[in-house]
C-alpha positions as protocol buffer text, in pm:
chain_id: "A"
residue {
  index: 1
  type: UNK
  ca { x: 9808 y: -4880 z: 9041 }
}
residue {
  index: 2
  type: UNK
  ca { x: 9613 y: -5164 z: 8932 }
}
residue {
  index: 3
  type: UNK
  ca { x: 9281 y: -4967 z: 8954 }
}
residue {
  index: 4
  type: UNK
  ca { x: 9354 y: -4712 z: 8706 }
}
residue {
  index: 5
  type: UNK
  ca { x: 9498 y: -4988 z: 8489 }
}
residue {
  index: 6
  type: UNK
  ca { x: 9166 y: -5172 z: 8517 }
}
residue {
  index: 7
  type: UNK
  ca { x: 9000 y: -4797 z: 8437 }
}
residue {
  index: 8
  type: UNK
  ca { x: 9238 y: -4813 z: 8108 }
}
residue {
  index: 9
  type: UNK
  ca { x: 9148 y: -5103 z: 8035 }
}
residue {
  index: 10
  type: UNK
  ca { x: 8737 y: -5062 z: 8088 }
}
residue {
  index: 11
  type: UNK
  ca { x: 8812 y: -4703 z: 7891 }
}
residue {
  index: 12
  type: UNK
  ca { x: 8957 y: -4843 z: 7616 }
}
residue {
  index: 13
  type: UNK
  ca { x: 8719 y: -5132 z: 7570 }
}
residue {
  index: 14
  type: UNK
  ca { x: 8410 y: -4846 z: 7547 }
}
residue {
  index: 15
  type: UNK
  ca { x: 8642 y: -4671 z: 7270 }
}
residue {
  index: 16
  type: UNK
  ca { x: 8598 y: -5012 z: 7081 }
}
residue {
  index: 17
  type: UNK
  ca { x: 8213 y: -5016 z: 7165 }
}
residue {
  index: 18
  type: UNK
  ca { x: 8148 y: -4646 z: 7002 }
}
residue {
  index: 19
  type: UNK
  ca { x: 8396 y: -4729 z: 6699 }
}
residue {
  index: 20
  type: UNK
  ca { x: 8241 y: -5039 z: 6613 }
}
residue {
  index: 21
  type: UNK
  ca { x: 7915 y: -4886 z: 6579 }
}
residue {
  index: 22
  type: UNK
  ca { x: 8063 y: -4588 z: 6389 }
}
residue {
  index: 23
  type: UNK
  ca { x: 8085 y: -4492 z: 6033 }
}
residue {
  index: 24
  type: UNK
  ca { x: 8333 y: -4229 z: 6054 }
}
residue {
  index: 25
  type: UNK
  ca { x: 8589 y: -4120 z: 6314 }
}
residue {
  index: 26
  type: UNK
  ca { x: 8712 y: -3748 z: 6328 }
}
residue {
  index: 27
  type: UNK
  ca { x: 8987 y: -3569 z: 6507 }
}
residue {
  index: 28
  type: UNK
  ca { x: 8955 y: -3295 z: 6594 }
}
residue {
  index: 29
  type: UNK
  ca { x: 9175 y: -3020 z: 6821 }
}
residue {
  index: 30
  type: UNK
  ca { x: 8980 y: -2904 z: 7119 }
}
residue {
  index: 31
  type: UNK
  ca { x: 9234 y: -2676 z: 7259 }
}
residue {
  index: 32
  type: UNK
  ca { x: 9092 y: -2375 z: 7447 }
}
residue {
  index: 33
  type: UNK
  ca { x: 8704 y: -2531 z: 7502 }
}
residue {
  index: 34
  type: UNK
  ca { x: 8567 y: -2540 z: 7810 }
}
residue {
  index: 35
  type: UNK
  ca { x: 8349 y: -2838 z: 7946 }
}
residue {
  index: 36
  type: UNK
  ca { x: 8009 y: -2625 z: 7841 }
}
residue {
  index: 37
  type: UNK
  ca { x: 8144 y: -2635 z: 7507 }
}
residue {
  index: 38
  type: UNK
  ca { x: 8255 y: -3020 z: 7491 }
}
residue {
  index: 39
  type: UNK
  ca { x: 7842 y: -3039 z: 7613 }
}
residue {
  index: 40
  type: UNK
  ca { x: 7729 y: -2777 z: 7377 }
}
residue {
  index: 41
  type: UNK
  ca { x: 7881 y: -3009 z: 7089 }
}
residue {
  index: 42
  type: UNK
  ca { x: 7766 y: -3350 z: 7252 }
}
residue {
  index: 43
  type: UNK
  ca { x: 7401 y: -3190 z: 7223 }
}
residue {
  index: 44
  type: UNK
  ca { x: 7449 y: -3076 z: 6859 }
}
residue {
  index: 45
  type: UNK
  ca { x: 7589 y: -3399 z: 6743 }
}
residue {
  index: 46
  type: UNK
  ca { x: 7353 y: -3657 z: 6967 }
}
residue {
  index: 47
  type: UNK
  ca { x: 7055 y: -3592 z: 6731 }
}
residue {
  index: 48
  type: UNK
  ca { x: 7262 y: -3612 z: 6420 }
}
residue {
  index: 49
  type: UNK
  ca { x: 7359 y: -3987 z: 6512 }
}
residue {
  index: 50
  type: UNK
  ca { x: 7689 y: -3865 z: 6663 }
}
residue {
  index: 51
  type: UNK
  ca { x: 7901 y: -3846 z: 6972 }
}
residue {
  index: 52
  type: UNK
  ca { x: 8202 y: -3645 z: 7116 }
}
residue {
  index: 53
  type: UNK
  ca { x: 8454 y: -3839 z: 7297 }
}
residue {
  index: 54
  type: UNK
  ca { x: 8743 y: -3650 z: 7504 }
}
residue {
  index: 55
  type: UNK
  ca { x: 9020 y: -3908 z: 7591 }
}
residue {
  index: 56
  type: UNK
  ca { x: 9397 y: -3958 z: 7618 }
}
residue {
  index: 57
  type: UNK
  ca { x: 9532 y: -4005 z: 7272 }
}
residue {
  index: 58
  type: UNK
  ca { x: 9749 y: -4303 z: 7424 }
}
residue {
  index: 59
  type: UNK
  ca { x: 9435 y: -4456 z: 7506 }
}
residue {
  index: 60
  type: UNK
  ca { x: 9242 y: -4407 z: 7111 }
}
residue {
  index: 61
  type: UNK
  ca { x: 9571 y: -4535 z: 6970 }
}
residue {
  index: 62
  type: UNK
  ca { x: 9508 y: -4913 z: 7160 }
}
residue {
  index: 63
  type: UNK
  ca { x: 9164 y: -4864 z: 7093 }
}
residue {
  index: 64
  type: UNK
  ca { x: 9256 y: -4844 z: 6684 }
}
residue {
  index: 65
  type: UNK
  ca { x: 9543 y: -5028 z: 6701 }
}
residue {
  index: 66
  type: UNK
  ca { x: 9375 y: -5378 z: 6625 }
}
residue {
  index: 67
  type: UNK
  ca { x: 9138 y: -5273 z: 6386 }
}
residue {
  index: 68
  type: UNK
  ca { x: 9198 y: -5213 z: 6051 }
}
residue {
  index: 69
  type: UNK
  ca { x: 8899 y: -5009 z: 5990 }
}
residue {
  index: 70
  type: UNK
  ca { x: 8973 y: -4738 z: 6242 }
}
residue {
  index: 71
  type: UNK
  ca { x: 9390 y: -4770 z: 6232 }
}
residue {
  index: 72
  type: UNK
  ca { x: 9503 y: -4493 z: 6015 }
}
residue {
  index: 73
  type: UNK
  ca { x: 9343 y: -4253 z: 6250 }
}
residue {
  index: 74
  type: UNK
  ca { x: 9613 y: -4341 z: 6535 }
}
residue {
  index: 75
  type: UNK
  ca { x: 9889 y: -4088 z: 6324 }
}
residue {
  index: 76
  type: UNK
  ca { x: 9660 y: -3771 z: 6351 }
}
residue {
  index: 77
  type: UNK
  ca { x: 9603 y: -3874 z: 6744 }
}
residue {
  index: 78
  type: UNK
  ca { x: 9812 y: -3598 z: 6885 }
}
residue {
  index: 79
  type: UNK
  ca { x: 9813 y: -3247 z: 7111 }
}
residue {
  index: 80
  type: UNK
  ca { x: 9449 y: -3194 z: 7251 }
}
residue {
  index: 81
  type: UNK
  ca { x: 9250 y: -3413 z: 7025 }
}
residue {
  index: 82
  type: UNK
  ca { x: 8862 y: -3525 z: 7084 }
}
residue {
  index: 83
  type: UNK
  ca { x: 8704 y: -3762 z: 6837 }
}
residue {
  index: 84
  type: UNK
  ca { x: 8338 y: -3713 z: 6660 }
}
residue {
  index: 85
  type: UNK
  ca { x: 8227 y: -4065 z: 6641 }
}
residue {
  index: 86
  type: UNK
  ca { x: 7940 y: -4045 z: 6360 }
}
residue {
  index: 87
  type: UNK
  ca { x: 7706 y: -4354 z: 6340 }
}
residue {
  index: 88
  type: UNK
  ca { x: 7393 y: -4205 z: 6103 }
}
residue {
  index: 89
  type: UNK
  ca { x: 7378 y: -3910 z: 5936 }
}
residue {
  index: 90
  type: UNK
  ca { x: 7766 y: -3795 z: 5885 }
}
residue {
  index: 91
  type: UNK
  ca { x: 7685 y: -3515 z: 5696 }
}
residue {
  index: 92
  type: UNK
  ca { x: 7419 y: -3376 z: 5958 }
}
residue {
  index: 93
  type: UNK
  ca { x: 7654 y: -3431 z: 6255 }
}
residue {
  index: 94
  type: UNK
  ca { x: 7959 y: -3287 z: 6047 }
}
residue {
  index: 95
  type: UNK
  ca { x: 7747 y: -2970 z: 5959 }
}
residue {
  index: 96
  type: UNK
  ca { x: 7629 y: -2961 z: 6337 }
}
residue {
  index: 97
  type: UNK
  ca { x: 8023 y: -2981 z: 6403 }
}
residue {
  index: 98
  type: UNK
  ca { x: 8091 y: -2691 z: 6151 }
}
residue {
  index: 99
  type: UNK
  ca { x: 7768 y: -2465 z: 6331 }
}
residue {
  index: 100
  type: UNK
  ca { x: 7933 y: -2558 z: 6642 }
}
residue {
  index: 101
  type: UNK
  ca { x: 8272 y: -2440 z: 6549 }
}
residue {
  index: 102
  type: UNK
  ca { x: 8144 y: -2131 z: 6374 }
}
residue {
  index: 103
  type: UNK
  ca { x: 7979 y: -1991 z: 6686 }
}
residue {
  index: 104
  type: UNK
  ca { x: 8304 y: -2123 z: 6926 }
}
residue {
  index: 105
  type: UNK
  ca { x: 8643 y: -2074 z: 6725 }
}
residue {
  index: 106
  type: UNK
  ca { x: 8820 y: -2282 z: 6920 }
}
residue {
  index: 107
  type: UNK
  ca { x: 8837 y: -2610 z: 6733 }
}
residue {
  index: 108
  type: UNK
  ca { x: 8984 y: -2715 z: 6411 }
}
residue {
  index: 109
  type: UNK
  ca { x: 8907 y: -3069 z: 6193 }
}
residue {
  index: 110
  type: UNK
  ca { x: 9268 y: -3233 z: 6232 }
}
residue {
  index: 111
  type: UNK
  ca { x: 9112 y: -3537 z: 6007 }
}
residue {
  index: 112
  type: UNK
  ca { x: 8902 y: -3838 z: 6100 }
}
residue {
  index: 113
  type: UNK
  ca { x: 8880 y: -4222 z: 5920 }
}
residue {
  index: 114
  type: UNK
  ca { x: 8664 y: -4408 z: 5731 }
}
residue {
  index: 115
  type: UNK
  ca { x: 8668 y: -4802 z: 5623 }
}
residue {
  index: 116
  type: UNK
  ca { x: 9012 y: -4792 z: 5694 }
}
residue {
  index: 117
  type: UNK
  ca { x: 9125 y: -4479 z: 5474 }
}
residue {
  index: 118
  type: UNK
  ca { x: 9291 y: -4155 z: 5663 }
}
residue {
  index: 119
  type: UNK
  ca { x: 9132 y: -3874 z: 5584 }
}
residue {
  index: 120
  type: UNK
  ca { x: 9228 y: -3530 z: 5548 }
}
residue {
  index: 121
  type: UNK
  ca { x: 9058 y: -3206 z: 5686 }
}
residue {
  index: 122
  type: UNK
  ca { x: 8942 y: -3162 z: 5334 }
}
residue {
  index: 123
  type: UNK
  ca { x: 8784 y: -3492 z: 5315 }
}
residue {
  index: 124
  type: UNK
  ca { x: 8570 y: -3425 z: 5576 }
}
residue {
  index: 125
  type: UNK
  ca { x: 8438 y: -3100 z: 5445 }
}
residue {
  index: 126
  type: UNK
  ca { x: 8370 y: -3237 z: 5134 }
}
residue {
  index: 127
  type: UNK
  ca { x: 8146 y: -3566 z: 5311 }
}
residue {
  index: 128
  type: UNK
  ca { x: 7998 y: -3255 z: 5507 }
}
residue {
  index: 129
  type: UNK
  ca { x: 7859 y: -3102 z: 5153 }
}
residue {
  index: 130
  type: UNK
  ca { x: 7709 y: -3466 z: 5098 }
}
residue {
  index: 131
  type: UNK
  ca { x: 7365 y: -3417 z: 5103 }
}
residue {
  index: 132
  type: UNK
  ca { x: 7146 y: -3583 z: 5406 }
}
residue {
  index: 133
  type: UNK
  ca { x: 6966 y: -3884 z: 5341 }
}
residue {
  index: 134
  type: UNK
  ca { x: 6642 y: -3713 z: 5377 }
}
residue {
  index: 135
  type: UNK
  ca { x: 6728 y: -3484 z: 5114 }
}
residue {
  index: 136
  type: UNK
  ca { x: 6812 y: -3767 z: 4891 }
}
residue {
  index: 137
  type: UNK
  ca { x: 6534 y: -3966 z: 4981 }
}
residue {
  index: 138
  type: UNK
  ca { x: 6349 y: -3632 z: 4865 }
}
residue {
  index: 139
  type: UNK
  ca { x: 6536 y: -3591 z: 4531 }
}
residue {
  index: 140
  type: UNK
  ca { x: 6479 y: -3977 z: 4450 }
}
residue {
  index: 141
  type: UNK
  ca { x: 6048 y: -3943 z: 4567 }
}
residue {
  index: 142
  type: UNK
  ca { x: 6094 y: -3654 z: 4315 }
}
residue {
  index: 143
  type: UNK
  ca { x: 6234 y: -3783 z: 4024 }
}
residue {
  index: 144
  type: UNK
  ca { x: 6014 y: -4108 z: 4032 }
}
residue {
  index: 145
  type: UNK
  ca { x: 5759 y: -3855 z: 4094 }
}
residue {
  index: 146
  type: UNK
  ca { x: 5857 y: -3650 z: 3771 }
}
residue {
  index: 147
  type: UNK
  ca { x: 5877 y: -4017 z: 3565 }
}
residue {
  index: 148
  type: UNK
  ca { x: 5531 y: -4126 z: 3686 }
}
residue {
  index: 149
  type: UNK
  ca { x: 5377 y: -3798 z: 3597 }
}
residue {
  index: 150
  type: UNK
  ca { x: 5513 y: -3800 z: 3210 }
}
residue {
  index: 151
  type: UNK
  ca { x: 5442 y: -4195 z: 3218 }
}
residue {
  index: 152
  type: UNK
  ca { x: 5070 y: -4077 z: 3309 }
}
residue {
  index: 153
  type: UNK
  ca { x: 5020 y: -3798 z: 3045 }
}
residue {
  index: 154
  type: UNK
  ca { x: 5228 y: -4089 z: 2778 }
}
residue {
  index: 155
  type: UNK
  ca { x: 4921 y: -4313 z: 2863 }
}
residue {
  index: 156
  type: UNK
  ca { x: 4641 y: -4088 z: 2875 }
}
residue {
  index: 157
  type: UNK
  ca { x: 4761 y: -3960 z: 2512 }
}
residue {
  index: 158
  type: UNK
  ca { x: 4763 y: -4307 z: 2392 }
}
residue {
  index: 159
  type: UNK
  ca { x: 4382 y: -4349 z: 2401 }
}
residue {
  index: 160
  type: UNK
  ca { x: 4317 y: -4008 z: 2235 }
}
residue {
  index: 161
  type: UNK
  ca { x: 4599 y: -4060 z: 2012 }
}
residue {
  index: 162
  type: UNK
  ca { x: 4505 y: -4387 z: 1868 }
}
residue {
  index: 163
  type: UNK
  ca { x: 4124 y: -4241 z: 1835 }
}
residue {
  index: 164
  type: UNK
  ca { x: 4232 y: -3962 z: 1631 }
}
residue {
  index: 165
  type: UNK
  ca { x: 4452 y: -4187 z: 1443 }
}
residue {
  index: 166
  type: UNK
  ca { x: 4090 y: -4409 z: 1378 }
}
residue {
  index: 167
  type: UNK
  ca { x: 3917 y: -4088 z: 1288 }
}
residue {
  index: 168
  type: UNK
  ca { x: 4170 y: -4001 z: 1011 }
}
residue {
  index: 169
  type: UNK
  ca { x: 4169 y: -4332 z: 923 }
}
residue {
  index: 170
  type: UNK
  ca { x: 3791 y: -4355 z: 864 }
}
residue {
  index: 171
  type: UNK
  ca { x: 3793 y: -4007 z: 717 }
}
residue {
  index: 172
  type: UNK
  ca { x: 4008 y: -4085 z: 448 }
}
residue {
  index: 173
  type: UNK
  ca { x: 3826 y: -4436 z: 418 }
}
residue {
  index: 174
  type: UNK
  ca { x: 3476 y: -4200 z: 365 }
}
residue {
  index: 175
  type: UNK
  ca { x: 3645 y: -3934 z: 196 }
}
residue {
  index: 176
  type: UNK
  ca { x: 3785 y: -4234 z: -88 }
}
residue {
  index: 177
  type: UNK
  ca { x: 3440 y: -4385 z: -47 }
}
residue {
  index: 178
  type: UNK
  ca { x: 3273 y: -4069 z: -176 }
}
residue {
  index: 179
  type: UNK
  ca { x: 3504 y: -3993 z: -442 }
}
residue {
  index: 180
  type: UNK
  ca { x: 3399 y: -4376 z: -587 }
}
residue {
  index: 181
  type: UNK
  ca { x: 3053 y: -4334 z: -554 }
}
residue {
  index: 182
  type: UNK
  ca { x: 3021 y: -3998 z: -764 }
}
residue {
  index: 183
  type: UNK
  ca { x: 3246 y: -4144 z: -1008 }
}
């Protein structure tokens, strides 16, 4: 008896480990997969900065219960439940989740957590639309991209610009010159 309390005990306490180095926590319920499908997921989400973790919901609920951050999440802790714990890229690892789900249709998104907010299957989808960081890195190098190219054309023109301003300038000057000379 006092072994599998210690094994509670040491289970729980690697719950904590994975949540504190989490961003976002989702339920979700695994009903009907198999354990090639628990791996099948574990491989899609490992390179996406995330993790699936298959526990008694008893034992997630002490694991959230002291932390405020990851509490809300003990009310959707119910029926078969695993949890995604995302630490990088949360919309990568929620659209592996989503590829994954697609090709097994046995899962559903019960709802996860996030700095201490519930959220609802709905939430999750919608941080799954979020685009990656690469792909905002991208759209940033662009647009400072796009800035430094019309800032480079802006100062090239300035040197022609200001010489055919001078031209003008001493045209007119000759062209008024002219005019007093013949008169």
């Amino acid at each position: 008896m006092g072994r599998t309390l210690e094994n509670k005990k040491e289970i729980v306490a690697e719950l904590k480990e994975s949540l504190s180095q989490s961003q976002l926590a989702v339920v979700i319920d695994y009903k009907g997969l198999t354990v090639a499908d628990i791996t099948d997921l574990r491989n899609r989400l490992r390179p996406k900065g995330g993790d699936c973790k298959v526990t008694k919901n008893t034992l997630m609920k002490m694991a959230v219960q002291e932390d405020a951050k990851w509490q809300p999440m003990a009310e959707i802790c119910k029926d078969s439940s695993a949890f995604l714990l995302i630490k990088e890229d949360l919309g990568g690892a929620l659209k592996a989740y989503q590829e994954f789900q697609k090709a097994s249709k046995k899962s559903a998104i019960r709802g996860g957590a996030m700095e201490g907010r519930l959220l609802t299957e709905a939430d999750v989808k919608a941080i799954a639309d979020l685009p990656s960081k690469e792909q905002l890195m991208a759209q940033i190098a662009g647009a400072i991209n796009g800035v430094a190219s019309k800032l480079a054309v802006g100062i090239n023109e300035v040197p022609s610009s200001l010489a055919r301003a001078l031209q003008a300038y001493v045209d007119k000057d000759n062209a008024g010159n002219d005019g007093d000379a013949a008169a």
